[in-house]
C-alpha positions as CSV (number, residue, x, y, z in Angstrom):
1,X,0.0,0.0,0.0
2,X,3.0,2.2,0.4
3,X,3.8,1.6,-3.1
4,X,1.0,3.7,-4.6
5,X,1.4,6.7,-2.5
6,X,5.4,7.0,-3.0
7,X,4.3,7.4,-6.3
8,X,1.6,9.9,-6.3
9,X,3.7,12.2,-4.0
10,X,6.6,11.4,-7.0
11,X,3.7,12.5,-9.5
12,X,2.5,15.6,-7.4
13,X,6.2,17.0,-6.7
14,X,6.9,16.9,-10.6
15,X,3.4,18.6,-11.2
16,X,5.1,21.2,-8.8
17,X,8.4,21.6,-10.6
18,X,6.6,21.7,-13.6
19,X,3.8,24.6,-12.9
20,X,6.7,26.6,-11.2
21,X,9.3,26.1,-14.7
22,X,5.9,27.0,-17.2
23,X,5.5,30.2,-14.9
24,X,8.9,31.2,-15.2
25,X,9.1,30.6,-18.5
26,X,6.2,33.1,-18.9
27,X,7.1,35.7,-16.9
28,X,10.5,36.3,-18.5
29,X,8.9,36.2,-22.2
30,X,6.6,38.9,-20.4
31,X,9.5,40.6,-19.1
32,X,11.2,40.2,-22.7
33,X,8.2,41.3,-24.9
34,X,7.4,44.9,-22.4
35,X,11.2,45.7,-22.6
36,X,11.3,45.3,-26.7
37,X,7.9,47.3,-26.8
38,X,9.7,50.1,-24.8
39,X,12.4,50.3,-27.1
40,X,10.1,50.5,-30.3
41,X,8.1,53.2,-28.2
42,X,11.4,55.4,-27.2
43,X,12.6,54.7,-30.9
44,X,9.5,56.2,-32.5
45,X,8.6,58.9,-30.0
46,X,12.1,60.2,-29.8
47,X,12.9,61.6,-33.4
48,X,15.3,64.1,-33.3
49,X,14.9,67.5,-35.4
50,X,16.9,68.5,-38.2
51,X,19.7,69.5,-37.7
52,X,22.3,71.8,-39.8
53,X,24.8,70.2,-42.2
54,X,26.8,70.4,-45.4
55,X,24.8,70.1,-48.4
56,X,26.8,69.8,-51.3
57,X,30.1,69.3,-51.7
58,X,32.1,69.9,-48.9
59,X,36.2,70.0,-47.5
60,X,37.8,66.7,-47.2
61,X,37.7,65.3,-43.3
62,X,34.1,66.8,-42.8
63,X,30.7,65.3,-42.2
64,X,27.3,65.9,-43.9
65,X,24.5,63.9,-44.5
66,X,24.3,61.3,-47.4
67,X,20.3,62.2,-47.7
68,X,18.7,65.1,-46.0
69,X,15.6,64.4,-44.7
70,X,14.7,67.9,-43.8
């Protein structure tokens, strides 16, 4: 009669382990998928304005933009 029961507490122990992994599991793909919609957010409402640069040819060693979106 022992038998059955050293089983069943076997049974409910891995049920345990199981439920606790799966939850995990979920809460850092939560934790993974808020974080990546933050950085979309940030990404989109943080445009920068124009700012000035060369247009046209320009001195050797400076910067300007390759397209100008302004």
């Amino acid at each position: 009669m022992s038998a059955p029961s050293v089983t069943h507490d076997s049974t409910m122990r891995q049920s345990g382990t199981r439920r606790l992994l799966i939850g995990a599991a979920v809460v850092i793909v939560g934790v993974l998928l808020v974080a990546n919609a933050h950085l979309v957010y940030v990404a989109f409402s943080s445009q920068p304005d124009c700012v000035t640069h060369l247009k046209g040819g320009g001195e050797p060693g400076t910067f300007r933009a390759a397209k100008s979106a302004c």
